[in-house]
C-alpha positions as CSV (number, residue, x, y, z in Angstrom):
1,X,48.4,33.1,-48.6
2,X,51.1,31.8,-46.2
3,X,52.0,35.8,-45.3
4,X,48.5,36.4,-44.7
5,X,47.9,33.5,-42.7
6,X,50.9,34.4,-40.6
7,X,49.6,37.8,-39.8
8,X,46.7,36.4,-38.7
9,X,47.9,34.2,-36.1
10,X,50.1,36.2,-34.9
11,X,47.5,38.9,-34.3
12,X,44.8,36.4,-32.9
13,X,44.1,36.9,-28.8
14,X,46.9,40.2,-28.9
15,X,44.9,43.6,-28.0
16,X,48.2,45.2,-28.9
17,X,48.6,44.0,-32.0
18,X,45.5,44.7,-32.7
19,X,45.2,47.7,-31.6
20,X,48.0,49.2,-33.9
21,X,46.8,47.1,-36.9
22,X,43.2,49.3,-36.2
23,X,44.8,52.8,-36.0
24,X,46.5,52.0,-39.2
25,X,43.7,50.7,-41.6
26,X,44.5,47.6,-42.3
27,X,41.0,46.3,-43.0
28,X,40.8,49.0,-45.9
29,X,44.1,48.1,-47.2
30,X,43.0,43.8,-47.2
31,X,39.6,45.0,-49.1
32,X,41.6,46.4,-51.5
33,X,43.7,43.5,-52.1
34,X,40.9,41.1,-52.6
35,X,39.9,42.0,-55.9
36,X,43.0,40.8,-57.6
37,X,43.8,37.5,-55.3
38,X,43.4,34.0,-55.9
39,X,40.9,32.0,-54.0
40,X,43.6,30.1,-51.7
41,X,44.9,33.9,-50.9
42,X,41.0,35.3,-50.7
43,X,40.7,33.2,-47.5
44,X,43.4,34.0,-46.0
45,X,42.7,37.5,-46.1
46,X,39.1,37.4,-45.3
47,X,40.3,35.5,-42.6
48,X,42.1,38.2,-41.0
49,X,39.4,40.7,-41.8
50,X,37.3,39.2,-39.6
51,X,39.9,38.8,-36.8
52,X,40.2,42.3,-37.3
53,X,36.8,43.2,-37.8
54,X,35.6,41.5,-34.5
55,X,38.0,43.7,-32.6
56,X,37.2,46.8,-34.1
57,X,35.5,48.5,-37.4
58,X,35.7,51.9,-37.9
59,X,33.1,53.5,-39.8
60,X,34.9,54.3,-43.6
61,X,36.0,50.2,-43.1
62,X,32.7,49.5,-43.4
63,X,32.1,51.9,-46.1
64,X,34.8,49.4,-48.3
65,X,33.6,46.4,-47.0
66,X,30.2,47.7,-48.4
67,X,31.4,48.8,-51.6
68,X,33.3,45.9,-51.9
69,X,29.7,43.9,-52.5
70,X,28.4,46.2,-55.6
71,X,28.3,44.3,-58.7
72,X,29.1,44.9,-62.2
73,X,27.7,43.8,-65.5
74,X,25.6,42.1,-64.0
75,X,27.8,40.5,-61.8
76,X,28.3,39.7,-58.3
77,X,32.3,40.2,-57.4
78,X,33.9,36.8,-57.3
79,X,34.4,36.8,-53.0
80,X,30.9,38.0,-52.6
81,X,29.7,34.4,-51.1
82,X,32.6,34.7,-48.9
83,X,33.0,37.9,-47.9
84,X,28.8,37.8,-46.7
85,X,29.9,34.7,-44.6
86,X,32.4,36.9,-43.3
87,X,30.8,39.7,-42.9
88,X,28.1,37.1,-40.8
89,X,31.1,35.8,-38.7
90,X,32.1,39.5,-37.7
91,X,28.4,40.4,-36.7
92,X,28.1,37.2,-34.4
93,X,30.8,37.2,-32.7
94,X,30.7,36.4,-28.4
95,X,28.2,38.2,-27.2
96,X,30.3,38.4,-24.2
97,X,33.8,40.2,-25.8
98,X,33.6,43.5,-24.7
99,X,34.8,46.1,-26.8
100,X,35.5,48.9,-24.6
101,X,38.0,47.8,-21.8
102,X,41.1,48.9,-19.8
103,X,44.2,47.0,-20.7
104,X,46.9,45.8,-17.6
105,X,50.0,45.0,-19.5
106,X,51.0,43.2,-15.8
107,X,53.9,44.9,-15.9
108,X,55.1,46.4,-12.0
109,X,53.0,49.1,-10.8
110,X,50.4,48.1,-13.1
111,X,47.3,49.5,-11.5
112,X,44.0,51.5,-11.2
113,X,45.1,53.8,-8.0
114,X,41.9,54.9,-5.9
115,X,41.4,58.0,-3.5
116,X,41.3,57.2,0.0
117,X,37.1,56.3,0.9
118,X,36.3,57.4,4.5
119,X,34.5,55.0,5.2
120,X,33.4,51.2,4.1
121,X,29.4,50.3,4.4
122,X,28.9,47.8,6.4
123,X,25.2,47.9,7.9
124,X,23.8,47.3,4.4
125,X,26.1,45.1,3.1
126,X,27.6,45.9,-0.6
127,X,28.6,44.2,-4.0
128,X,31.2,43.9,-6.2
129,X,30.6,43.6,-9.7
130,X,32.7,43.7,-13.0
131,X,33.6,41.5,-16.5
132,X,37.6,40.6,-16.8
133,X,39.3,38.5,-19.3
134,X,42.9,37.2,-18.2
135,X,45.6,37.1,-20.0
136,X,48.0,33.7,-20.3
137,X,51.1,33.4,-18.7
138,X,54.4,33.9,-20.6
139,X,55.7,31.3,-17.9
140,X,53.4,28.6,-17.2
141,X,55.8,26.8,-14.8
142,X,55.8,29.9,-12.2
143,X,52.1,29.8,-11.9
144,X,52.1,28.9,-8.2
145,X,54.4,32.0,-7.2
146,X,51.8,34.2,-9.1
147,X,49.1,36.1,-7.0
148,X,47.4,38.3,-9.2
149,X,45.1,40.7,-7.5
150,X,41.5,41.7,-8.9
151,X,41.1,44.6,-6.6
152,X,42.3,45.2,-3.0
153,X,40.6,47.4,-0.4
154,X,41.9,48.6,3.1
155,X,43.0,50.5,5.4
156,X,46.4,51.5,7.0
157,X,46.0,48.2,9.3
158,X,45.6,45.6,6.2
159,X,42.1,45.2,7.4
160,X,39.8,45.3,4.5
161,X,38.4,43.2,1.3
162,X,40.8,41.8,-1.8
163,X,40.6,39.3,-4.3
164,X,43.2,37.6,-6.0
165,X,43.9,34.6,-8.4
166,X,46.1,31.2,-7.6
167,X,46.5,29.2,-10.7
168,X,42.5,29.1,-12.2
169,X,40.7,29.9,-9.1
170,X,39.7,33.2,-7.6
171,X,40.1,34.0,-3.7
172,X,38.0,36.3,-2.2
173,X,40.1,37.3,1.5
174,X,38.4,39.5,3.9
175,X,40.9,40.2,6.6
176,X,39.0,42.0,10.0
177,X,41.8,42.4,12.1
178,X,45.3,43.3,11.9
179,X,48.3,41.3,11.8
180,X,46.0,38.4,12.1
181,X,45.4,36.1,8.8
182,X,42.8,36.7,7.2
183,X,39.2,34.7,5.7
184,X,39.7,33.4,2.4
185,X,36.9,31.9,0.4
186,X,37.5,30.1,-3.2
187,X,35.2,30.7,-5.7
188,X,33.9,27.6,-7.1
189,X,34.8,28.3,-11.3
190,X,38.0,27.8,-13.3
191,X,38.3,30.5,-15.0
192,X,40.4,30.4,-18.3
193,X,42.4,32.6,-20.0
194,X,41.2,34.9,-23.0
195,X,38.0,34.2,-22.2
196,X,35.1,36.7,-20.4
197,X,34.1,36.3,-17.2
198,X,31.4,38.6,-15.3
199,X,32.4,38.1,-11.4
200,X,30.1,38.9,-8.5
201,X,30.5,39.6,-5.4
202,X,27.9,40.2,-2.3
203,X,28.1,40.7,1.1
204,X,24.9,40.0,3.5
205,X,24.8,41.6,6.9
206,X,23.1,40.0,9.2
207,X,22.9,41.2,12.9
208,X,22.5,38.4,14.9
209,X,24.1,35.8,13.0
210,X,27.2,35.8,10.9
211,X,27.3,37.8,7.8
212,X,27.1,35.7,4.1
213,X,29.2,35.9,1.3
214,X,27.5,35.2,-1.9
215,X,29.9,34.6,-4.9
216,X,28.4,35.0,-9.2
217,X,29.6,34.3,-12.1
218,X,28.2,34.9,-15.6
219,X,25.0,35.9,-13.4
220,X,25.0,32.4,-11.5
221,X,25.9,31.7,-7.9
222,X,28.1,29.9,-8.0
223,X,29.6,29.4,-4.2
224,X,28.4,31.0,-1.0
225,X,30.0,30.7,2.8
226,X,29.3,32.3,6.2
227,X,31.9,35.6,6.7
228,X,32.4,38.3,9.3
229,X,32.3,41.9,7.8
230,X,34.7,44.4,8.3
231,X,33.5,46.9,11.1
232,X,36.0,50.0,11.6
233,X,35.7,53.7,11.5
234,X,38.5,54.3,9.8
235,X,39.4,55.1,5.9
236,X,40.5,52.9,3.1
237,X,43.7,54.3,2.3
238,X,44.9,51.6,0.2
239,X,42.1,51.0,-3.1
240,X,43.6,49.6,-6.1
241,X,41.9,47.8,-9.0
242,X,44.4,44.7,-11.0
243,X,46.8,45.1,-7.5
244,X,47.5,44.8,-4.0
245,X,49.1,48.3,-2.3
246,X,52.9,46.6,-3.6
247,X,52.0,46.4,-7.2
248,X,54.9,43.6,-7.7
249,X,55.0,41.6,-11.1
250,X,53.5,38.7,-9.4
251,X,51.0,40.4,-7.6
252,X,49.7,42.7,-10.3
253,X,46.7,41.8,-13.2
254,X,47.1,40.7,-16.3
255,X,44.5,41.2,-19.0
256,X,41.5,42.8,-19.7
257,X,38.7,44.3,-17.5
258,X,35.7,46.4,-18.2
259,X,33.6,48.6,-16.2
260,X,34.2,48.1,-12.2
261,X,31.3,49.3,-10.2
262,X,30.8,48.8,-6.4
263,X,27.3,49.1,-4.6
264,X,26.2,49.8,-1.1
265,X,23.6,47.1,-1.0
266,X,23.6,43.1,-1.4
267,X,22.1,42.6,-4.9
268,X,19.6,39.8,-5.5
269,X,20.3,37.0,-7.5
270,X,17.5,38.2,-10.0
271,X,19.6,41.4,-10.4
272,X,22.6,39.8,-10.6
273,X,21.6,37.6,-14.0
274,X,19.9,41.1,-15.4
275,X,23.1,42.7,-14.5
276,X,25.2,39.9,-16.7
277,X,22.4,39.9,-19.7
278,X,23.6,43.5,-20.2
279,X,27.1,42.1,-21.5
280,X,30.4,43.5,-20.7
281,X,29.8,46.9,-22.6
282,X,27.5,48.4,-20.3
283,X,29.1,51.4,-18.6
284,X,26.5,53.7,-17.7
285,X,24.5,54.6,-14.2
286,X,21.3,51.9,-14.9
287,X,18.8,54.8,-15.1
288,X,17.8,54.7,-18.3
289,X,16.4,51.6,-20.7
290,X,18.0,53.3,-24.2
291,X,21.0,53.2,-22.1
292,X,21.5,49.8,-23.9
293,X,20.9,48.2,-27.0
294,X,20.7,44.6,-25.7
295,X,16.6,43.7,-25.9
296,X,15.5,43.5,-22.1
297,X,12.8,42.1,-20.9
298,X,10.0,43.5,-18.6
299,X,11.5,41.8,-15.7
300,X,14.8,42.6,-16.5
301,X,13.8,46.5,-17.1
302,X,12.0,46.3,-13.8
303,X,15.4,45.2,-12.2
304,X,17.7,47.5,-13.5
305,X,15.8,50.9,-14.2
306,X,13.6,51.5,-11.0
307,X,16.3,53.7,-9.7
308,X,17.1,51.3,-6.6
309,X,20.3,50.3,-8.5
310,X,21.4,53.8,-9.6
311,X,21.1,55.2,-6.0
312,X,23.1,52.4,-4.9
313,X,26.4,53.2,-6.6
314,X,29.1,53.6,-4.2
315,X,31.4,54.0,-7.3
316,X,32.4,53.1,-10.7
317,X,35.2,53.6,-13.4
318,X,34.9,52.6,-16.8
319,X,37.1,52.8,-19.5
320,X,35.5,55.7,-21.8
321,X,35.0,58.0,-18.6
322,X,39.1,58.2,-19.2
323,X,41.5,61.6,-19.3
324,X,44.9,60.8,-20.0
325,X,46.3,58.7,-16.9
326,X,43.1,60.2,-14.7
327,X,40.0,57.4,-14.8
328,X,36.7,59.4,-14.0
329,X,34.3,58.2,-10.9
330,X,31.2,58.1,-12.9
331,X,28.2,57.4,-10.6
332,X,24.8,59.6,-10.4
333,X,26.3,62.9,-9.1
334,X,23.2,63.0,-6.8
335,X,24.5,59.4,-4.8
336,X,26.5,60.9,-1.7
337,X,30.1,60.3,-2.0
338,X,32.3,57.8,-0.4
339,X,36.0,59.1,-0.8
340,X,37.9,61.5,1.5
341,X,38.0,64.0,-1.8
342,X,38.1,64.0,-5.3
343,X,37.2,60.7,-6.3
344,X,38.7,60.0,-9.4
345,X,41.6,57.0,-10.2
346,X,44.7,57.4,-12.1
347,X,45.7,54.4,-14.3
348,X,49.4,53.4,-13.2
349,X,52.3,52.0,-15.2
350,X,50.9,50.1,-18.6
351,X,47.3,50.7,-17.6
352,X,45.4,52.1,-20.5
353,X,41.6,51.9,-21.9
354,X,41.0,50.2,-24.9
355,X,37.8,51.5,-26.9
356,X,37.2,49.6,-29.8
357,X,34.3,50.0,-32.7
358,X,32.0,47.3,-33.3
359,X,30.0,46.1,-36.6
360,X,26.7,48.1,-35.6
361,X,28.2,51.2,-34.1
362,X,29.5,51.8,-37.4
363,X,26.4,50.5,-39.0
364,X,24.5,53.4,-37.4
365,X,27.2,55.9,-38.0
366,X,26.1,55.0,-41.7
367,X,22.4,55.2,-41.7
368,X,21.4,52.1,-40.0
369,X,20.4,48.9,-41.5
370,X,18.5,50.5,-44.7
371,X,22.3,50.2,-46.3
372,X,21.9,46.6,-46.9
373,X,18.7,47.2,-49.1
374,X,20.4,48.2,-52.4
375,X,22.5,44.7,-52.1
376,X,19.2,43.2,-52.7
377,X,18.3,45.0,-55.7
378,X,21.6,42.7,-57.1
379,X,19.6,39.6,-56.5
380,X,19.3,38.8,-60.0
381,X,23.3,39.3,-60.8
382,X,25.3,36.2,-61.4
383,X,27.9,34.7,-59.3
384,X,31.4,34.1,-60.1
385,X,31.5,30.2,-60.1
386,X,35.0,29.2,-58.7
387,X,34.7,25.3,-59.8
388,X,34.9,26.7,-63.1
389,X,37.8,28.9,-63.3
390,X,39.5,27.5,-65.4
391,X,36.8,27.5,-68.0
392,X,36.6,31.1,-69.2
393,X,35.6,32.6,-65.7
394,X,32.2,31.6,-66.3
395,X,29.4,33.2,-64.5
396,X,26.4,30.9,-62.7
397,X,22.7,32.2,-61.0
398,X,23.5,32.0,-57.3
399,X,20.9,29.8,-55.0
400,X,22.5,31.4,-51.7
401,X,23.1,34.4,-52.5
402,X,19.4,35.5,-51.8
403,X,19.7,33.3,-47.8
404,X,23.3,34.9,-47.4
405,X,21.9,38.2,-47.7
406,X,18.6,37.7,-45.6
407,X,20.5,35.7,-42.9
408,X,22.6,38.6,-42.9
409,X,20.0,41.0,-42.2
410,X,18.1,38.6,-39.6
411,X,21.7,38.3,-38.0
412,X,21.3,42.8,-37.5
413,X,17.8,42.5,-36.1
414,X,18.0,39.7,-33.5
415,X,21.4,41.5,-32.0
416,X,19.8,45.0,-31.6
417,X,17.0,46.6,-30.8
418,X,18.3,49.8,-32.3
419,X,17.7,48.0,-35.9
420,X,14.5,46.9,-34.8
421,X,13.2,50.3,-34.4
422,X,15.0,51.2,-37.8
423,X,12.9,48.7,-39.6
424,X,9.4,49.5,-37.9
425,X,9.9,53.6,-38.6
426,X,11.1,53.3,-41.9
427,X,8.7,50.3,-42.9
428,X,11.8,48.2,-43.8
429,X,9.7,44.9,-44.5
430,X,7.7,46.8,-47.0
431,X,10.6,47.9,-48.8
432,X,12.4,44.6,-48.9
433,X,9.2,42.9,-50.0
434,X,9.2,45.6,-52.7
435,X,12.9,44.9,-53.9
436,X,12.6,40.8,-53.7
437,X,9.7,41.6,-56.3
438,X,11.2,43.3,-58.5
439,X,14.0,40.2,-58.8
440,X,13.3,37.4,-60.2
441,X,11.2,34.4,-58.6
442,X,14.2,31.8,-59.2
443,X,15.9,33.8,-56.5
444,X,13.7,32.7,-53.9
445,X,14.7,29.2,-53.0
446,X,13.7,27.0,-50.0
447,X,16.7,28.3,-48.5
448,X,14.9,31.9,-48.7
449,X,12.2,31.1,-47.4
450,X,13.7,29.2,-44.3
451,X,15.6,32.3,-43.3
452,X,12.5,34.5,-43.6
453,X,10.3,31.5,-41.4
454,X,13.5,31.9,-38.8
455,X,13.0,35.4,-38.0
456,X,9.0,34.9,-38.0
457,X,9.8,31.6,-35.4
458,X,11.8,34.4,-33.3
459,X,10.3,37.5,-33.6
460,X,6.5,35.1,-32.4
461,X,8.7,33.8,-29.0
462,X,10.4,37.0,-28.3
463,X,7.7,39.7,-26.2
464,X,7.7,43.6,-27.1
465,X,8.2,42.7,-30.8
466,X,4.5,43.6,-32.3
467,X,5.1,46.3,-34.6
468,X,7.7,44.3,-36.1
469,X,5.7,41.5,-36.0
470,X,2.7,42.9,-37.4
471,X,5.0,44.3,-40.8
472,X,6.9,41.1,-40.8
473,X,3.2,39.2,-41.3
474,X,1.5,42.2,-43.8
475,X,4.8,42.4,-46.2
476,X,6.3,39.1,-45.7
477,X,4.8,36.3,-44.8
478,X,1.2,36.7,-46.3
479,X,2.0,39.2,-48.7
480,X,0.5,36.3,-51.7
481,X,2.2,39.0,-54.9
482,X,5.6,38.1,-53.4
483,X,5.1,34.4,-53.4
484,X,2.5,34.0,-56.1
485,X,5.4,33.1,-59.1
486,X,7.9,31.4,-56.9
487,X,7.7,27.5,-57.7
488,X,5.4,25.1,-55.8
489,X,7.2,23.5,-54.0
490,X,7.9,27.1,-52.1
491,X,4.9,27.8,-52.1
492,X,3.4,24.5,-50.5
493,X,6.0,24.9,-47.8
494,X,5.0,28.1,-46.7
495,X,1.3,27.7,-46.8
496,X,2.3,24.4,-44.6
497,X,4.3,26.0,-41.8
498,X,1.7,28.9,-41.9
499,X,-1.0,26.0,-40.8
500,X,1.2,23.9,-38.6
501,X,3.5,26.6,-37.0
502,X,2.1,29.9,-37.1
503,X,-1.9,29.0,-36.6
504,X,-0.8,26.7,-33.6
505,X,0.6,30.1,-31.6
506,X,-2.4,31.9,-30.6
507,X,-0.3,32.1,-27.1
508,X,2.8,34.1,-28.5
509,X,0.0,36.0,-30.5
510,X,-1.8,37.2,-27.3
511,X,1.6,38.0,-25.9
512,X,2.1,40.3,-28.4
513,X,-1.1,41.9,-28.6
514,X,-1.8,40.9,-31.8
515,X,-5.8,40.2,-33.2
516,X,-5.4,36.8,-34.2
517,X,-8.5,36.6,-36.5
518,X,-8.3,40.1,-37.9
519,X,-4.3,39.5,-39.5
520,X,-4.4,36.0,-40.3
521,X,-7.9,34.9,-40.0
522,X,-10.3,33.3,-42.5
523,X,-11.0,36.8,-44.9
524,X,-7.4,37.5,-45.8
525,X,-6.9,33.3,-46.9
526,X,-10.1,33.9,-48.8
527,X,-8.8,37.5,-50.1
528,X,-5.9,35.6,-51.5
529,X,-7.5,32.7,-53.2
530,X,-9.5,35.0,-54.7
531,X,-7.4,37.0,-56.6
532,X,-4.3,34.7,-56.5
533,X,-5.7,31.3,-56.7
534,X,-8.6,31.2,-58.4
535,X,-9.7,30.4,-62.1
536,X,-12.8,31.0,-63.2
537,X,-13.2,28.7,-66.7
538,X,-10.7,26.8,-68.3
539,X,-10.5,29.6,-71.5
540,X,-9.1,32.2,-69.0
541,X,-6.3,29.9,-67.8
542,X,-2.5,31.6,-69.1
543,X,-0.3,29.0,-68.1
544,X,2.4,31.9,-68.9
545,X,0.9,34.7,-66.1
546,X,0.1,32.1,-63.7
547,X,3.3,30.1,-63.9
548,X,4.5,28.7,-60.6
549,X,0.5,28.8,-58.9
550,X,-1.0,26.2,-57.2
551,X,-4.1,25.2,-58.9
């Protein structure tokens, strides 16, 4: 266990580590160990397959990890509890960890080197935008002779745009005439190490007045000052990304940063929090909605896919669009070009994309969601009790088992809308109603039910869900044969949120589209005391069929 934990920490925070731990199937090779360790060594090892697992999965890991879950005689495997808590901590990790990225090992020359660009905008003003995660320092006491640089633009002069880090805070310089020092502006965030950041920044021309800075992060202005922008004719010979033109160790970035892109406009503050809700994965040219898998709003779509921001993308490089050392320009090829000729980068010295896997890429590669179905056909197994191993390895009903597995799907469908469509096409409520019937009604506890409530309370407050919604309340919630032999206290509960929560939403209904009267009105209640509910003499009472109803 101590040799496991080890490993662990020392692969925690360490994309390197990581990285080569990934390419070498480690996660495959810790499944495998499970089924013969001890519980004190089972934790240590699921441990690190969820270190792992958050950084990347590839798609035969989760084939074992999977497989790992199918019982036998009758019997759940001893981790199972465990290794669907695990499998719950790899699915929710941060939202705001990126999984595709480029790497700056901050070692000297340790840049993204740009093509000359003929000419800055000016006249329209322009934003910055891009997620970065920074790395520690080996040497905390030299902090205040490091300088490192987030991206530097300008010309043969110095005169141009840069931004760099002292200590925790983030400078933004804008220098408009040579040999003279230049405008510096601190952001008003610390920003810590190995943790995500998006960073925006906007320029605002105004002609008759001086010209605004506007500084974001996370999607949030957080600082804003009056500025003079740049106004020359001639190029930008000097564009890096993680340096200034000298590249030195102390000048040059260490960490993480995804996609970079740079517009020839000065985004709203609306467009700016849209831009953030996309997470640090998005790398595409915002001119499609499938382009994503986060669930958008209306607002938000309206925002991002109108085409305004497509057309305004001076350029961008992410790490995917990557050959070798030579980092593609990736913006709409019908956007006219800004550089003096080809416009691709070329990753310097230690610069290198990292493109990692995560839980539902691999889920799709798979066949989508419908691959947790058959763990709910095991409903009825036992489950290894641990408190008694000692005692012949006995075997106990699980109570959580049933919520474990539930939460685990609810955990899919609130993170991604591709899921969500799974379930509506293939009627995925309708099936797992069908497989919870078939188990028996002892496996649906109060703790069932809560989870099930839980995705009802979110799927009501979150718009463009009707389909789902509509399944969710035909197969799930009102669907009386599923509930009918569960016992009554269940059964009271979920007739009494049905009257005090879900009857009290007309509201979310109407947001949805949904005809209020027609799904849960007054003839499906009376459809279900009549066949469910209802007794017509004492003589045809069978306290054996009807065991569990409310009389």
């Amino acid at each position: 266990a101590t040799l496991w934990s080890t490993l662990t920490a020392i692969l925690k925070n360490n994309i390197h580590n990581l990285q080569l731990c990934s390419r070498n199937n480690l996660i495959k090779q810790a499944i495998y160990r499970l089924r013969d360790a001890n519980r004190h060594v089972e934790d240590a090892i699921l441990e690190l397959i969820v270190v792992l697992a958050r950084h990347s999965i590839s798609v035969k890991e989760l084939k074992s990890l999977m497989a790992a879950l199918k019982g036998e005689n009758s019997t759940w495997p001893k981790y199972s509890v465990k290794l669907l808590a695990a499998m719950r901590q790899i699915i929710n990790r941060d939202q705001t960890d990126a999984s595709v990225f480029f790497n700056f090992s901050g070692r000297r020359g340790g840049t993204i080197a740009l093509p000359p660009i003929r000419k800055w905008p000016t006249q329209t003003g322009f934003s910055i935008v891009t997620w970065f995660r920074l790395d520690p320092l080996v040497n905390s006491g030299s902090t205040k002779d490091l300088s490192p640089y987030l991206y530097c633009f300008q010309n043969g002069k110095g005169i141009g745009y840069s931004a760099y880090f002292v200590e925790s805070n983030l400078m933004i310089e804008t220098i408009t005439k040579p040999k003279r020092k230049g405008y510096s502006h601190v952001v008003n965030h610390k920003f810590r190490s190995r943790k995500w950041y998006m960073v925006g920044i906007v320029y605002i021309y105004n002609r008759f007045r001086r010209s605004e800075l506007h500084c974001y992060v996370n999607g949030q202005e957080v600082s804003h000052d009056d500025v003079s922008i740049v106004s020359c004719d001639e190029p930008f010979h000097k564009c890096f990304i993680g340096s200034c033109p000298q590249a030195l160790p102390s000048t040059v970035f260490s960490g993480q940063m995804g996609s970079f892109y740079t517009f020839i406009e000065a985004l709203s503050n609306d467009t700016m929090a849209a831009i953030y809700y996309l997470g640090p994965d998005y790398r595409c040219q915002f001119k499609h909605g499938f382009e994503t898998d986060v669930p958008l709003s209306a607002s938000q779509e309206k925002l991002l896919y109108d085409g305004r921001l497509s057309t305004a993308i001076m350029f961008t490089y992410n790490p995917k669009a990557c050959d070798q050392k030579l980092c593609l320009e990736s913006s709409p090829t019908d956007n006219a070009t800004y550089f003096v000729h080809s416009p691709h980068a070329i990753m310097l010295e230690g610069v290198y994309p990292v493109i990692t896997n995560s839980f539902q890429s691999a889920l799709r590669s798979l066949g989508g969601i419908q691959i947790i179905f058959p763990l709910f056909d095991q409903l009825d197994y036992n489950v290894y009790n641990a408190s008694k191993e000692n005692d012949n390895n006995d075997s106990v009903p699980s109570d959580d088992i049933g919520s474990m597995l539930l939460s685990l799907l609810c955990d899919l469908l609130r993170g991604s809308t591709t899921c969500q469509q799974q379930i509506v096409q293939g009627n995925g409520f309708l099936v797992l109603s069908r497989l919870i019937e078939k188990v028996s009604p002892a496996s649906l506890e109060d703790s069932t039910l809560d989870t099930l409530l839980m995705l009802g309370k979110y799927l009501f407050s979150s718009p463009g869900k009707a389909n789902l919604l509509n399944q969710w309340i035909d197969h799930i919630l009102l669907k009386a044969s599923l509930w009918i032999h569960t016992s009554a206290k269940v059964q009271v509960k979920l007739f009494s949120m049905l009257a005090t929560e879900f009857v009290a939403m007309p509201e979310q209904l109407s947001l949805h589209m949904i005809d209020f009267k027609r799904i849960i009105g007054v003839p499906r209640l009376m459809h279900i005391l009549k066949f469910y509910y209802w007794c017509k003499t004492t003589e045809s009472f069978n306290a054996k069929e009807l065991s569990g109803q409310i009389n």
